[in-house]
BALOBA-1460 file (C-alpha; in Angstrom, 3 decimals):
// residues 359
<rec num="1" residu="x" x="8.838" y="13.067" z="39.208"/>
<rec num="2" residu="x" x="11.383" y="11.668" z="36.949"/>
<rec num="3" residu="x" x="10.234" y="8.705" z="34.559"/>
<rec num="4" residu="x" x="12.953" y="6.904" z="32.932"/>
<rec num="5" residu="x" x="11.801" y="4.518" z="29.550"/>
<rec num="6" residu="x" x="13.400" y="1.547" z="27.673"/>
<rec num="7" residu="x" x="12.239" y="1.081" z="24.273"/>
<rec num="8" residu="x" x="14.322" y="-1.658" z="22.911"/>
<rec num="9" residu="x" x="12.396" y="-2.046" z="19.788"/>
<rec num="10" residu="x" x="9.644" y="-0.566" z="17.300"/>
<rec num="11" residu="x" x="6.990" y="-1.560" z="19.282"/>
<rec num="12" residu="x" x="7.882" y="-0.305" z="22.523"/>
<rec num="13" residu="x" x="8.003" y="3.147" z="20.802"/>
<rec num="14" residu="x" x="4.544" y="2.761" z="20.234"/>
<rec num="15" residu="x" x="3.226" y="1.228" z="23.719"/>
<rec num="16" residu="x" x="5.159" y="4.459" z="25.851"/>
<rec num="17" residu="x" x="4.762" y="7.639" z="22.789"/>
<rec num="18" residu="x" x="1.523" y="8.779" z="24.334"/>
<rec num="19" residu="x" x="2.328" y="7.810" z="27.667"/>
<rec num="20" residu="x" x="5.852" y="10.206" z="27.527"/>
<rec num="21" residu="x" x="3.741" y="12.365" z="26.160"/>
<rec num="22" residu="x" x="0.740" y="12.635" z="28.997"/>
<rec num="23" residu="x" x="3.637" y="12.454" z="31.726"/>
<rec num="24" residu="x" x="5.781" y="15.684" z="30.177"/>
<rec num="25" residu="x" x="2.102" y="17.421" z="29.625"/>
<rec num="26" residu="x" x="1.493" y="17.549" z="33.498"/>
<rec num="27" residu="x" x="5.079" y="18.796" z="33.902"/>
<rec num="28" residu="x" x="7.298" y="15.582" z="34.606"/>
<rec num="29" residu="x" x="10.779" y="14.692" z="33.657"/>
<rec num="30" residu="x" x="10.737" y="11.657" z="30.747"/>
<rec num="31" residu="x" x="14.089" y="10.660" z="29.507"/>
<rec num="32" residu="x" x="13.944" y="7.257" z="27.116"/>
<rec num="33" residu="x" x="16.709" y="4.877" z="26.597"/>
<rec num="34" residu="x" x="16.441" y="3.172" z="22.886"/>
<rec num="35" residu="x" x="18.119" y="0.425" z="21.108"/>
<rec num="36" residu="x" x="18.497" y="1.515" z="17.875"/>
<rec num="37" residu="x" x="17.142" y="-1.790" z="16.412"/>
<rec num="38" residu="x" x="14.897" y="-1.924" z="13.523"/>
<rec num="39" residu="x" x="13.150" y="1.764" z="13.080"/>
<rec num="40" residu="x" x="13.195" y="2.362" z="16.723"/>
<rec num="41" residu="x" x="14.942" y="5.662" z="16.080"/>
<rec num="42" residu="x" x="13.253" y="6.901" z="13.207"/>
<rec num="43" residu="x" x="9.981" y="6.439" z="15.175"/>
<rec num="44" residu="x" x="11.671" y="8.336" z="17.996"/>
<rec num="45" residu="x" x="12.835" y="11.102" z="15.760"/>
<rec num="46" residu="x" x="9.938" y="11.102" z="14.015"/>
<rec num="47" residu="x" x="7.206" y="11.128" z="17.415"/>
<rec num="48" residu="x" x="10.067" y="13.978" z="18.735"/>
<rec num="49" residu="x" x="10.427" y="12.218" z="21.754"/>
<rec num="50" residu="x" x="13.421" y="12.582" z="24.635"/>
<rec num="51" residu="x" x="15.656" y="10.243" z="24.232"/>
<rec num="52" residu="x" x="19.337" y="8.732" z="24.453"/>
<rec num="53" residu="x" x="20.381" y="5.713" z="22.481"/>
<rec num="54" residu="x" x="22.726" y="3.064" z="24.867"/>
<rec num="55" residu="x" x="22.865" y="1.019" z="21.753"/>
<rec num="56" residu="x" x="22.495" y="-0.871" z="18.689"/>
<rec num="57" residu="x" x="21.746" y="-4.001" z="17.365"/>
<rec num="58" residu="x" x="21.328" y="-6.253" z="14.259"/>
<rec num="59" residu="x" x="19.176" y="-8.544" z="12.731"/>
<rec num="60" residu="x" x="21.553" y="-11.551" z="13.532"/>
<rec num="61" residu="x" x="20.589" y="-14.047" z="16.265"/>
<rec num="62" residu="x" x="23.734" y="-13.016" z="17.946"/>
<rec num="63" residu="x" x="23.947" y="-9.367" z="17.799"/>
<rec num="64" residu="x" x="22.168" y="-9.067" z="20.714"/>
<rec num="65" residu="x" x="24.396" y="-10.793" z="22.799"/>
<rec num="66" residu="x" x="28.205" y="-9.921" z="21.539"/>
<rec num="67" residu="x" x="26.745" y="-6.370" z="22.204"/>
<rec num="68" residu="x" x="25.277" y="-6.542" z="25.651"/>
<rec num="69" residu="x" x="28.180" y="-5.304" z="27.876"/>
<rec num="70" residu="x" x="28.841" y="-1.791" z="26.041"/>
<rec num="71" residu="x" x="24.554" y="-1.645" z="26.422"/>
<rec num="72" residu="x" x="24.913" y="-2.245" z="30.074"/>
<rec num="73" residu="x" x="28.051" y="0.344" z="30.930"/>
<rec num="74" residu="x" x="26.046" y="3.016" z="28.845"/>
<rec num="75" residu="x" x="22.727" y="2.376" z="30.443"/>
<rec num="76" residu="x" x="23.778" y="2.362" z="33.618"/>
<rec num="77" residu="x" x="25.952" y="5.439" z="33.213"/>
<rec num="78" residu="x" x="22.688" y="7.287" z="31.861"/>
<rec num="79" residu="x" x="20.124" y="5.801" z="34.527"/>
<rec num="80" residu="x" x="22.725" y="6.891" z="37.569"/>
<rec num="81" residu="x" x="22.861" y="10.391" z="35.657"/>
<rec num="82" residu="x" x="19.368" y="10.420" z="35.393"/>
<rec num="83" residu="x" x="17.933" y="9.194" z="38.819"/>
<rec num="84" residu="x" x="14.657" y="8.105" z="37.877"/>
<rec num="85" residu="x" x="11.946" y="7.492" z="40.255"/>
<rec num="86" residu="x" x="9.784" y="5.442" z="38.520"/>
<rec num="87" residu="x" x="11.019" y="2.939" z="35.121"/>
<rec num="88" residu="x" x="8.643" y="0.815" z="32.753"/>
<rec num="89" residu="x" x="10.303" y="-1.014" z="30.800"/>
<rec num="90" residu="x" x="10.243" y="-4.224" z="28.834"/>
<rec num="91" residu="x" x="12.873" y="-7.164" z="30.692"/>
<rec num="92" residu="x" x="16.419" y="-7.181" z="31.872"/>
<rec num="93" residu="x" x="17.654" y="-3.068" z="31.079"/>
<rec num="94" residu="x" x="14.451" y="-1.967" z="33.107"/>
<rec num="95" residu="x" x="14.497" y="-4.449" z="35.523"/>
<rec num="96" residu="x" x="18.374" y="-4.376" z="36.611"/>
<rec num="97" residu="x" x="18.096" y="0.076" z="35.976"/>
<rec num="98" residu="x" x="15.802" y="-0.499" z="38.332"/>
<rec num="99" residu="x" x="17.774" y="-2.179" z="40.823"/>
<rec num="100" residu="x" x="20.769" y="-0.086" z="40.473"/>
<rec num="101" residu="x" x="19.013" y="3.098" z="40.854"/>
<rec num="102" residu="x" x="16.097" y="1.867" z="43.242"/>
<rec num="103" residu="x" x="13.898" y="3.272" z="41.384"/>
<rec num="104" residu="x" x="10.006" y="1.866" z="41.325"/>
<rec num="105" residu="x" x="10.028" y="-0.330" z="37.635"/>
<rec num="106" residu="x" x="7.325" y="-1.606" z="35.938"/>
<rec num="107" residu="x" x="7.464" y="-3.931" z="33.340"/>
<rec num="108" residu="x" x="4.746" y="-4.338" z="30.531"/>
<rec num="109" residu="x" x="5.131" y="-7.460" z="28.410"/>
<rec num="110" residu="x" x="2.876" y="-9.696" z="26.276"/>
<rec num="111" residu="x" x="5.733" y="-12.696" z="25.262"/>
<rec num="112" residu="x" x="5.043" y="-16.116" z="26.650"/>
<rec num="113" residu="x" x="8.331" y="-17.688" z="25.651"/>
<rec num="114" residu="x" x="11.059" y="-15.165" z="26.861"/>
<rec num="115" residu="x" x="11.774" y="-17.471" z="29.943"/>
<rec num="116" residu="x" x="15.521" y="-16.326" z="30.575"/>
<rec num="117" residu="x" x="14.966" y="-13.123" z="29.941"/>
<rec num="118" residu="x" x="11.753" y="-12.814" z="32.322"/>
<rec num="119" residu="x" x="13.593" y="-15.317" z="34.800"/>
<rec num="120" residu="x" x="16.733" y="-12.991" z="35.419"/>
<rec num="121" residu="x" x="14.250" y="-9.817" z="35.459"/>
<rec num="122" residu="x" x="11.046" y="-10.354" z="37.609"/>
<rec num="123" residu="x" x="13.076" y="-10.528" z="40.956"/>
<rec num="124" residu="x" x="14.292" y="-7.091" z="40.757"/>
<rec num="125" residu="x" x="10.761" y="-5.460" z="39.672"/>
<rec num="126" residu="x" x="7.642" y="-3.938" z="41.764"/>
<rec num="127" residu="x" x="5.449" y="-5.174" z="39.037"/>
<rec num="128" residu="x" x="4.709" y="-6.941" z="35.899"/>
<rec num="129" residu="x" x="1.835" y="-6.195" z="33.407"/>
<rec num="130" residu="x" x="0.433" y="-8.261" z="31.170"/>
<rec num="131" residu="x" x="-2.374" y="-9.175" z="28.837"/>
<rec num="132" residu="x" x="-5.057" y="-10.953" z="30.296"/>
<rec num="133" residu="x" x="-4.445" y="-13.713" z="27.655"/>
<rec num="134" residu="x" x="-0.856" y="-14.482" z="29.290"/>
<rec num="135" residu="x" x="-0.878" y="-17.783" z="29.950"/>
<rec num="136" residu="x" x="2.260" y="-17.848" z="32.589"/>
<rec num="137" residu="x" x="1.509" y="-17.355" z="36.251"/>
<rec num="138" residu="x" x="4.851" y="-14.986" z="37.081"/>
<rec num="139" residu="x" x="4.065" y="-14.432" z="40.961"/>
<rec num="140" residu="x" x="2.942" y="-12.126" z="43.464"/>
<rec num="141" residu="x" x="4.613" y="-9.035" z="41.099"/>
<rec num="142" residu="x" x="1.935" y="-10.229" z="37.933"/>
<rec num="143" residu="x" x="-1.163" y="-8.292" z="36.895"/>
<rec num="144" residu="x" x="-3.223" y="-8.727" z="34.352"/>
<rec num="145" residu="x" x="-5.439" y="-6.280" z="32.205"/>
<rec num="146" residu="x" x="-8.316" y="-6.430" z="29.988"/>
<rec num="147" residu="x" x="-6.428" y="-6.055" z="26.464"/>
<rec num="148" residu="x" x="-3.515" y="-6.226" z="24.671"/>
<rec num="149" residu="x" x="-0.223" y="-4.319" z="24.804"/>
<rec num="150" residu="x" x="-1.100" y="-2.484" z="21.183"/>
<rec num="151" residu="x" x="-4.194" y="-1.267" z="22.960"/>
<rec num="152" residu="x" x="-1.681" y="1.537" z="24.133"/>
<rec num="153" residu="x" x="-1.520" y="2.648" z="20.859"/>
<rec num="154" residu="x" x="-4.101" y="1.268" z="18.580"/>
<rec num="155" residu="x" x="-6.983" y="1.574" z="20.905"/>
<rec num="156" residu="x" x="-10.112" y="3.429" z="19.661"/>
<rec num="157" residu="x" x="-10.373" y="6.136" z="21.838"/>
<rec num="158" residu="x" x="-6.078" y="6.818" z="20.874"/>
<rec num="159" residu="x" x="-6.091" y="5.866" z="16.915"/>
<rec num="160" residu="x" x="-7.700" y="6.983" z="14.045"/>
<rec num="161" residu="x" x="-5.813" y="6.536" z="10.881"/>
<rec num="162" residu="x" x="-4.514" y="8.928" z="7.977"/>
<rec num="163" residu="x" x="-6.720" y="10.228" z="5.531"/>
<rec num="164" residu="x" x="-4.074" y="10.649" z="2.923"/>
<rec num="165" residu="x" x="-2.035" y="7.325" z="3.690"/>
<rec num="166" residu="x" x="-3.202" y="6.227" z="0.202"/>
<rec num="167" residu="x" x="-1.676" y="8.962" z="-1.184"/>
<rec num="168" residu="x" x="1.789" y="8.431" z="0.369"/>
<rec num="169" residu="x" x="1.763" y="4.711" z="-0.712"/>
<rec num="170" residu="x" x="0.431" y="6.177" z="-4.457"/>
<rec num="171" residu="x" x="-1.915" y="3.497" z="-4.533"/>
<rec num="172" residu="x" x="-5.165" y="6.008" z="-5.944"/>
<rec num="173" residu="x" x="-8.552" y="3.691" z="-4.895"/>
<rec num="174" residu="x" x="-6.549" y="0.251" z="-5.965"/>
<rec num="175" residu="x" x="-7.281" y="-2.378" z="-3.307"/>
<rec num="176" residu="x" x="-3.948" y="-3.913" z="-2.139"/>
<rec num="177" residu="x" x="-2.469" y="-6.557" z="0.562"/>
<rec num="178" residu="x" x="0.478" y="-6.205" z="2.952"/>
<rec num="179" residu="x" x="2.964" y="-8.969" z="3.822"/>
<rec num="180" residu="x" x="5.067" y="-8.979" z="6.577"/>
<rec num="181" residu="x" x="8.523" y="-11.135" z="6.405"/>
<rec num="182" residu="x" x="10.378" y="-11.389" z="9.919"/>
<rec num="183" residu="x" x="14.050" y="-11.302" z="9.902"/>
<rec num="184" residu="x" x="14.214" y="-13.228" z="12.850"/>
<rec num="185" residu="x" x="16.972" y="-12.323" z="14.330"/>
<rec num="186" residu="x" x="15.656" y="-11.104" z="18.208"/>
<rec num="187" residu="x" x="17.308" y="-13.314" z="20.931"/>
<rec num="188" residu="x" x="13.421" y="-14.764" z="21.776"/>
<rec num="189" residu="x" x="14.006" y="-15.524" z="17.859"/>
<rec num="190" residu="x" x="16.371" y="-18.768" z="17.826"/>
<rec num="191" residu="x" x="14.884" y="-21.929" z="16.941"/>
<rec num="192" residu="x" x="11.637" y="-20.096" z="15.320"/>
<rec num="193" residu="x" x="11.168" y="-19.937" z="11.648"/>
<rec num="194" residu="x" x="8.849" y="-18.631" z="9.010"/>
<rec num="195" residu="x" x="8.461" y="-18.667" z="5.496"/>
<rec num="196" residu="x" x="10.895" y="-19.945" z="3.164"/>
<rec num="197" residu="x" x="12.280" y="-18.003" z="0.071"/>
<rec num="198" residu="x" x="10.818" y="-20.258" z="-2.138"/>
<rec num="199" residu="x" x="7.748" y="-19.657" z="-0.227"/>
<rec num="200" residu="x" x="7.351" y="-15.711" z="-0.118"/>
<rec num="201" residu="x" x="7.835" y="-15.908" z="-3.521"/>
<rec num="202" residu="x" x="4.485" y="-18.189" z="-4.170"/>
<rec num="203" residu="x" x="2.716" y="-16.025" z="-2.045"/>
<rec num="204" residu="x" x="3.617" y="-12.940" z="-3.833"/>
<rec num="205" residu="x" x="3.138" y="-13.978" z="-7.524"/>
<rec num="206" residu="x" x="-0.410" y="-15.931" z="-6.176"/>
<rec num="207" residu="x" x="-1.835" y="-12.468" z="-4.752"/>
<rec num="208" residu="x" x="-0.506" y="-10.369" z="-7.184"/>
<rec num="209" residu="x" x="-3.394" y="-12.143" z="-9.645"/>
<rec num="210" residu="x" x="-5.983" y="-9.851" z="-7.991"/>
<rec num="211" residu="x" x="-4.722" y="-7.264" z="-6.019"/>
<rec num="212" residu="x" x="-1.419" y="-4.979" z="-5.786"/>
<rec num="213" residu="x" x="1.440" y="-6.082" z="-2.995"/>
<rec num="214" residu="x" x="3.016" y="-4.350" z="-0.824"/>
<rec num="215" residu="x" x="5.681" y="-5.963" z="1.151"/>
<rec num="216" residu="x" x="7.355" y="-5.018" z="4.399"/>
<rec num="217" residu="x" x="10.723" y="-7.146" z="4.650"/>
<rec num="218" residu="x" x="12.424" y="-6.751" z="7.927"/>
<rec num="219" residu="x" x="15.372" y="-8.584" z="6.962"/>
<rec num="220" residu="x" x="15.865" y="-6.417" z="4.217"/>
<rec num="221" residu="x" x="16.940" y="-9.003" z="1.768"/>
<rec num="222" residu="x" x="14.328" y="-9.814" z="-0.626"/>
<rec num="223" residu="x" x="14.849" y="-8.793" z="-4.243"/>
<rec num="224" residu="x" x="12.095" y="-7.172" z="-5.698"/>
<rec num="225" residu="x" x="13.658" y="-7.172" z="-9.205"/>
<rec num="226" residu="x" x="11.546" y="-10.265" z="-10.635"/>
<rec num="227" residu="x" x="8.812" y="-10.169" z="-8.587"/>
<rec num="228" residu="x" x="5.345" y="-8.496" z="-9.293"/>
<rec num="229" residu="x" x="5.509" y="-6.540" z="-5.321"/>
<rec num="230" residu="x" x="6.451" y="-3.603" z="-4.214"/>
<rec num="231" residu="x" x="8.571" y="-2.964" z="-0.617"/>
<rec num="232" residu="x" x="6.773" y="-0.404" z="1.568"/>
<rec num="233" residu="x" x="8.774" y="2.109" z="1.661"/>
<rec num="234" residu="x" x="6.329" y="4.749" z="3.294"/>
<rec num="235" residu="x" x="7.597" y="5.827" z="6.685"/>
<rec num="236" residu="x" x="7.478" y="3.206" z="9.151"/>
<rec num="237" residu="x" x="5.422" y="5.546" z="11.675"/>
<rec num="238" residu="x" x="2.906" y="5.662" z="8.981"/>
<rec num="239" residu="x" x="2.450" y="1.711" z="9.051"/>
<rec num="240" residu="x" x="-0.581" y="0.991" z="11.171"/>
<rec num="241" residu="x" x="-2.471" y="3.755" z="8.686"/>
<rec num="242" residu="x" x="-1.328" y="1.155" z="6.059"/>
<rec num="243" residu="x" x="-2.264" y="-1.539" z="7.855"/>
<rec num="244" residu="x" x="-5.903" y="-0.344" z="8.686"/>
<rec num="245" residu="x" x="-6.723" y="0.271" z="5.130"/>
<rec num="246" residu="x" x="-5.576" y="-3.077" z="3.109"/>
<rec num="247" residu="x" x="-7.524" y="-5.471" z="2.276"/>
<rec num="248" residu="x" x="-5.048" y="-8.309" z="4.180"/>
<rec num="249" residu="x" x="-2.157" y="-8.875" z="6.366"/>
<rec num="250" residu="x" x="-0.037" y="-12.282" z="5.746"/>
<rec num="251" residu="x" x="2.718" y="-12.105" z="8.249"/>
<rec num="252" residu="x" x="5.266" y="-14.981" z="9.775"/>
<rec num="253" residu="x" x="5.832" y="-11.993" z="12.206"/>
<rec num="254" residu="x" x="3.426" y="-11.557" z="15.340"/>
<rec num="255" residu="x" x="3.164" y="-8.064" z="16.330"/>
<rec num="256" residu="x" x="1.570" y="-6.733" z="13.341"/>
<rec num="257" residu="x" x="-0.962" y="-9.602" z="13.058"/>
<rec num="258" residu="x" x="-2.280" y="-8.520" z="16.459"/>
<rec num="259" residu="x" x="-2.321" y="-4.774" z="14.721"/>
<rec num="260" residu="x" x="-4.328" y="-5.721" z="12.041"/>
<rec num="261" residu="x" x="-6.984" y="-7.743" z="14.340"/>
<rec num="262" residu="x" x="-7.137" y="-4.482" z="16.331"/>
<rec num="263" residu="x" x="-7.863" y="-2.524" z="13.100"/>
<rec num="264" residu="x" x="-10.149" y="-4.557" z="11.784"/>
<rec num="265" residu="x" x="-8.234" y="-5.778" z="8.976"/>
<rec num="266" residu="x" x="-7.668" y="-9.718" z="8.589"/>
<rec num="267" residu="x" x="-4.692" y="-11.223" z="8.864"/>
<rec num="268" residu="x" x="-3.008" y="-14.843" z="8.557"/>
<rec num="269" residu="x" x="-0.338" y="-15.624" z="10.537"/>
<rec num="270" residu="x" x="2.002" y="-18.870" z="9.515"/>
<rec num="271" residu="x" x="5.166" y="-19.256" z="11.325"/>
<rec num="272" residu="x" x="6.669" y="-22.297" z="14.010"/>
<rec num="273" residu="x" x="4.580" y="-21.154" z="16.687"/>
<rec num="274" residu="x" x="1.372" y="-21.591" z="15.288"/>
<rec num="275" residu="x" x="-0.379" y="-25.297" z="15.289"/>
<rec num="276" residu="x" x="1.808" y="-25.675" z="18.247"/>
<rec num="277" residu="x" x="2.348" y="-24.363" z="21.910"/>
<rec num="278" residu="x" x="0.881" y="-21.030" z="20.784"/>
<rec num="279" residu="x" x="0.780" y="-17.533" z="22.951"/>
<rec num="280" residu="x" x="-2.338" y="-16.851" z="24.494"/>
<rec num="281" residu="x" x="-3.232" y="-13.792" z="22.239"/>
<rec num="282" residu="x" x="-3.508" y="-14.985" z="19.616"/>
<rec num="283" residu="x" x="-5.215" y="-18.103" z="20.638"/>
<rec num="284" residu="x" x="-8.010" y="-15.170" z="21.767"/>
<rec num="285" residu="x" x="-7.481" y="-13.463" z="18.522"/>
<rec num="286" residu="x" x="-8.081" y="-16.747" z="16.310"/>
<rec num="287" residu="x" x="-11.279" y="-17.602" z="18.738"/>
<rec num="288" residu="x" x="-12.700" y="-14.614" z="18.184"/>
<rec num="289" residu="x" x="-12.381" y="-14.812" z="14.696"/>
<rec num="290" residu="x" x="-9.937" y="-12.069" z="14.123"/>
<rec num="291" residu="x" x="-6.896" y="-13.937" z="12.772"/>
<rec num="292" residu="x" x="-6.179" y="-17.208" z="11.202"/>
<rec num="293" residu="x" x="-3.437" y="-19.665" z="12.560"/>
<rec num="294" residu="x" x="-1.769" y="-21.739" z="9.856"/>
<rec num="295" residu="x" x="1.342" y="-23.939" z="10.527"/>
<rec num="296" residu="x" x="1.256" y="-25.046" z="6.825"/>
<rec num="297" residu="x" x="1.909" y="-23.061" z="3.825"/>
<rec num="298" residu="x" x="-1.262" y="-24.223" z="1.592"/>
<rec num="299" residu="x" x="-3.477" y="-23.423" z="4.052"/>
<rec num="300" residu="x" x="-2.097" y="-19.689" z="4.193"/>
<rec num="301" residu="x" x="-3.033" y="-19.649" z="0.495"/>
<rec num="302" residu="x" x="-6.531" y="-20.813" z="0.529"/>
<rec num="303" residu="x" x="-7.359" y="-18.763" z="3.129"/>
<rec num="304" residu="x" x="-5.618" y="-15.589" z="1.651"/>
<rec num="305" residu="x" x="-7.389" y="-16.307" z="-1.834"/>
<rec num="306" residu="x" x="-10.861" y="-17.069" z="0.368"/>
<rec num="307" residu="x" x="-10.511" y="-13.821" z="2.141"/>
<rec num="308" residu="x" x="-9.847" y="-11.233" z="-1.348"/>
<rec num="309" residu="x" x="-12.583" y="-13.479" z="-2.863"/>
<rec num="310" residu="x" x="-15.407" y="-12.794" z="-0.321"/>
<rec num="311" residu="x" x="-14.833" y="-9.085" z="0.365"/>
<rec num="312" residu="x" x="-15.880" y="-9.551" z="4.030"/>
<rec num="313" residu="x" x="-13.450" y="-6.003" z="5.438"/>
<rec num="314" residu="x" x="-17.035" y="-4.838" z="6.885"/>
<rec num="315" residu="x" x="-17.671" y="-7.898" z="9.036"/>
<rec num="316" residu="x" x="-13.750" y="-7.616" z="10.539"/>
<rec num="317" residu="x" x="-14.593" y="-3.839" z="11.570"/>
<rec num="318" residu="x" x="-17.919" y="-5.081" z="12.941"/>
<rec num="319" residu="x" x="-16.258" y="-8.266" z="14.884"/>
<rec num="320" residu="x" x="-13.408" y="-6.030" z="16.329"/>
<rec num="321" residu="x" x="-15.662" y="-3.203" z="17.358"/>
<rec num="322" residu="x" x="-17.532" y="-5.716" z="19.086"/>
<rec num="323" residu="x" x="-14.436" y="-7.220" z="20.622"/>
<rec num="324" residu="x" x="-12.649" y="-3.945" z="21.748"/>
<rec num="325" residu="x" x="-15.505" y="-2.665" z="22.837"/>
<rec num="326" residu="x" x="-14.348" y="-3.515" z="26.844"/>
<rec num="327" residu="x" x="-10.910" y="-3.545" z="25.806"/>
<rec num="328" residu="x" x="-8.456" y="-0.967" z="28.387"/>
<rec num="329" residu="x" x="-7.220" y="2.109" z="26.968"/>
<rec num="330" residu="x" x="-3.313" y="1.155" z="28.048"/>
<rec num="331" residu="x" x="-2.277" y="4.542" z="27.939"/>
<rec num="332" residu="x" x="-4.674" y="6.076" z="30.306"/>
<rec num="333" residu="x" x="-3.723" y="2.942" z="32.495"/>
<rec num="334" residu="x" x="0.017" y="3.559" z="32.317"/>
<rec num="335" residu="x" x="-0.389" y="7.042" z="33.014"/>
<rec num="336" residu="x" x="-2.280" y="6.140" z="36.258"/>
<rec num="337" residu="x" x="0.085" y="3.708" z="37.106"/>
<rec num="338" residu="x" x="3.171" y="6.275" z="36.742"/>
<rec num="339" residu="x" x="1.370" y="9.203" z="38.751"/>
<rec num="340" residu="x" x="0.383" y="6.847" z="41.517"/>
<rec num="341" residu="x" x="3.095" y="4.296" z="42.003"/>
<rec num="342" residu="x" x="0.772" y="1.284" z="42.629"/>
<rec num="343" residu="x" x="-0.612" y="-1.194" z="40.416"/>
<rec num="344" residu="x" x="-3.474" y="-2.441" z="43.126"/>
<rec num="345" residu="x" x="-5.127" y="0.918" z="42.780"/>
<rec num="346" residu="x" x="-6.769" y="0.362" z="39.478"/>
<rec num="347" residu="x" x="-10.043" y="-2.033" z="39.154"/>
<rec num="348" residu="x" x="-8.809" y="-2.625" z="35.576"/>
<rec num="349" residu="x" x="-5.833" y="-4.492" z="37.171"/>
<rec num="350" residu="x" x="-6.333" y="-8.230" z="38.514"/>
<rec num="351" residu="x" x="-3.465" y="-9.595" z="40.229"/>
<rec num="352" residu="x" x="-2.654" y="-13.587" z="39.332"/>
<rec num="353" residu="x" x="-1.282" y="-13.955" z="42.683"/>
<rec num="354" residu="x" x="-1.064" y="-12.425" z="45.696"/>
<rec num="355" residu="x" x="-1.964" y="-8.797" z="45.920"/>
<rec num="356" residu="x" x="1.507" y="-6.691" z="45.671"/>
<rec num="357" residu="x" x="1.835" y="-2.655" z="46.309"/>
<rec num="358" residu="x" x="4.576" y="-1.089" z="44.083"/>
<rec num="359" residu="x" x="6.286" y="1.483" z="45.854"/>
């Protein structure tokens, strides 16, 4: 069989590594097709994965877009080249590869508000998996499973961090706290907003009282000159090993808050989502006691100064043990969906509408 791959972004490097992986261990043909957006390449490189890059794109709202015809002609020169017989993928590449190539494409997604891009992709796709938090019905191509999208990747029976991630970081026994700033700049990005300048600086100089910070800026533009942080600068494949041993996330990013509540670590999340028409995960997240939702700045700081006052890291591992403990391995599910081309065969599918075969 030949398996073609989008990974668009970071993340999506992490959701498909082990599932490439599994699929060229039992002898199949994997070839990804990567954005280079973000560290998506040096993940790639770093994993030593197959892979061609159709490609790039900034951290500008409208990179995306002045650069989408020269990402079509090169992925559909590749995917012809290629042939695949089976794609998963993330929206429109995947879904209209998929079409052009009639190859079986699967689509694994976890974001709520990505209407266009999810309207102009779902009628060309055999099937769409999601978490079983989604709150959008998508039709008879829509399953659900029992878990998140980072449970590819950050599940227990897949992760188990670094020992010497302390060492890379220099940090010696010194508890320390990780914030995350989004550049937003993804097209699902416009309108949203996080923290302020004024605001990231607060946060920094307020934690930096008790504990050292480490700060992971995705725009790239915050200068560290007269502020008492320091940038990560660690290898970004080395991030979740990070991320599992601080003592707290603050992020007005999402992906890495829902990392940190699968590690066990807490995390506050602030940005214009939350307070408001939130995503379903981390609704779940926040009920379960895993994260905290603010929509107002002062709130993130009470609850950050709260959470290094109490030490309470022990009852987060307890609560997420608790809460993964029925969680889906996605990588075992993905592999199983690959080798058999149907969705309906697993029982840790449920299908929101009508039952639909792939293939």
């Amino acid at each position: 069989m030949r398996y073609l791959v989008f990974t668009n972004t970071p993340k999506h490097v992490h959701v498909y590594k082990y599932v490439v992986r599994e699929l060229e261990r039992r002898g199949h043909d994997v070839l990804i097709l990567a954005r280079d957006y973000g560290c998506t390449i040096d993940l790639l490189d770093w994993y030593d994965l197959p892979y061609e890059e159709y490609g790039t794109c900034g951290t500008s709202k409208y990179s995306l877009f002045r650069r989408l015809p020269g990402h079509y002609a090169r992925i559909i020169r590749s995917a012809r080249r290629f042939a695949p017989d089976f794609i998963f993928g993330y929206g429109a590449y995947a879904a209209h590869a998929g079409l052009l190539t009639g190859a079986t494409t699967v689509l694994v997604t976890d974001s709520e508000v990505e209407t266009l891009d999810m309207g102009i992709s779902r009628p060309f796709v055999d099937a769409i998996l999601t978490p079983y938090t989604y709150g959008t019905d998508l039709g008879s191509v829509h399953y659900t499973f029992n878990g998140f999208n980072e449970c590819a990747y950050l599940h227990p029976e897949v992760f188990s961090s670094r020992p010497d991630v302390r060492d890379w970081l220099g940090i010696g026994d010194d508890p320390f706290v990780l914030l995350r700033f989004n550049a937003f700049g993804s097209h699902h990005d416009v309108g949203v907003a996080g923290f302020t300048p004024s605001q990231r600086r607060r946060l920094i100089e307020q934690l930096a009282d008790s504990v050292t910070v480490f700060v992971s800026d995705e725009g790239g533009d915050l200068d560290f000159a007269d502020l008492p942080a320091r940038p990560y600068d660690a290898h970004p494949a080395l991030l979740h090993d990070v991320l599992a041993e601080a003592e707290l996330l603050v992020a007005d990013t999402q992906t890495m808050v829902t990392e940190a509540a699968l590690l066990g670590t807490p995390a506050i999340r602030s940005n214009s989502f939350a307070g408001g028409d939130d995503m379903g995960n981390f609704l779940e997240l926040e009920r379960q006691g895993l994260i905290s939702n603010f929509a107002e700045f002062d709130a993130v700081l009470s609850r950050a100064r709260l959470l290094l006052e109490g030490g309470e890291h022990d009852s987060w591992l307890e609560r997420r043990d608790s809460f993964m403990a029925d969680k889906v391995n996605l990588t075992d599910l993905l592999v199983e969906i690959a080798l058999a081309q149907s969705v309906n065969v697993s029982p840790r599918l449920s299908a929101r509408a009508a039952t639909s075969k792939v293939g």
